[in-house]
C-alpha positions as CSV (number, residue, x, y, z in Angstrom):
1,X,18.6,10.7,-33.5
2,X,20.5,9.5,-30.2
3,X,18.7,9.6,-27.3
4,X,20.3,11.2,-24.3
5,X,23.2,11.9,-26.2
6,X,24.9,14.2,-24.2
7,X,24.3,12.2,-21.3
8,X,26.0,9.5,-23.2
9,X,29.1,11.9,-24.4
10,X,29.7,13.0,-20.3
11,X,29.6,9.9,-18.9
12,X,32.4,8.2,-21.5
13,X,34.2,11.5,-21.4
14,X,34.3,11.3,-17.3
15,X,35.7,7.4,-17.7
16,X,38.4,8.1,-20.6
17,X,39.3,11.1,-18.5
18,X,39.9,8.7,-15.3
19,X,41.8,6.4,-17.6
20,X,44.3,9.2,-18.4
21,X,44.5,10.4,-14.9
22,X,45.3,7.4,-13.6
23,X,47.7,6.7,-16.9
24,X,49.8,10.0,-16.0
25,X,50.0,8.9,-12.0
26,X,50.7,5.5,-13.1
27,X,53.9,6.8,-15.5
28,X,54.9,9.2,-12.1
29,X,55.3,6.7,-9.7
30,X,57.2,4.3,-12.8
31,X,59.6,7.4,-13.5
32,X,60.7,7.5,-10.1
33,X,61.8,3.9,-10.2
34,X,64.3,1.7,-11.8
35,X,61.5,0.1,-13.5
36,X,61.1,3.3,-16.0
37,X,61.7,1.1,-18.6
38,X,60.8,1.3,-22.2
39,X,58.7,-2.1,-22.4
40,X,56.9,-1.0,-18.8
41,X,56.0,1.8,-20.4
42,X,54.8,0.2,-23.3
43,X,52.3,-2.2,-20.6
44,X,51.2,0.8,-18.9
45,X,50.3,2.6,-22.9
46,X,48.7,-0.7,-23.7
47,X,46.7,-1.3,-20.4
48,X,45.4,2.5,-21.3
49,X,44.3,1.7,-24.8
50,X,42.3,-1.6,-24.2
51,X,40.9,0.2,-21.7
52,X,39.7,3.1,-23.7
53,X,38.7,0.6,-26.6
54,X,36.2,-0.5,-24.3
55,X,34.8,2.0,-23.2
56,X,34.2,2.9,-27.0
57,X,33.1,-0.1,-27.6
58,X,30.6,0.0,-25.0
59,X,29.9,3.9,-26.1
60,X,28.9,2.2,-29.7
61,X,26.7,-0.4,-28.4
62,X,25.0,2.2,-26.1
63,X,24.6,4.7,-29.2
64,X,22.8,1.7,-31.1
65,X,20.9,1.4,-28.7
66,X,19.6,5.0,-27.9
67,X,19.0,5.4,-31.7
68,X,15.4,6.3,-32.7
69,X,14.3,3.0,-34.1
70,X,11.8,4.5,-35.5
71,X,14.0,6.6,-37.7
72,X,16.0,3.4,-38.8
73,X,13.1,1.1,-39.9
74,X,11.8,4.4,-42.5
75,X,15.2,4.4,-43.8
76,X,15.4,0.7,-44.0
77,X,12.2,1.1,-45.7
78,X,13.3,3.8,-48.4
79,X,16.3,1.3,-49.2
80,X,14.3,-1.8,-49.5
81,X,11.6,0.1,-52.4
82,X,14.7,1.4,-53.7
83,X,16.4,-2.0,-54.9
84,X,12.8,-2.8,-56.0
């Protein structure tokens, strides 16, 4: 069980939502330039994805750290006595 879960599902939802917000002003003001290039588009896509890898990244570390330890040592546990 992960604690605070849903906490944990609004708050990355709220950040990846800001990253695409700010993805679709960025590719607006590009469009209206001579810069609307395919290879600044391609900086703009990959600034957006190493930015939502992180936050996933920091989602997974938070999730590991809200699980029920307790939980996780019984099934540790179970597995050990099972390769016994």
């Amino acid at each position: 069980m992960i604690r605070y879960k849903e906490e944990l599902v609004n708050e990355k939802t709220n950040n990846l939502g800001k990253i695409l917000a700010e993805y679709v002003d960025e590719m607006e003001k590009l469009s209206e330039t001579d810069e609307f290039t395919i290879d600044n588009i391609e900086k703009l896509w990959t600034n957006v994805d190493e930015r939502a890898s992180e936050i996933f990244r920091e989602a997974s570390s938070e999730i590991i750290d809200k699980m029920d330890e307790r939980r996780m040592i019984k099934v540790k546990k179970k597995s050990i006595k099972a390769k016994e």
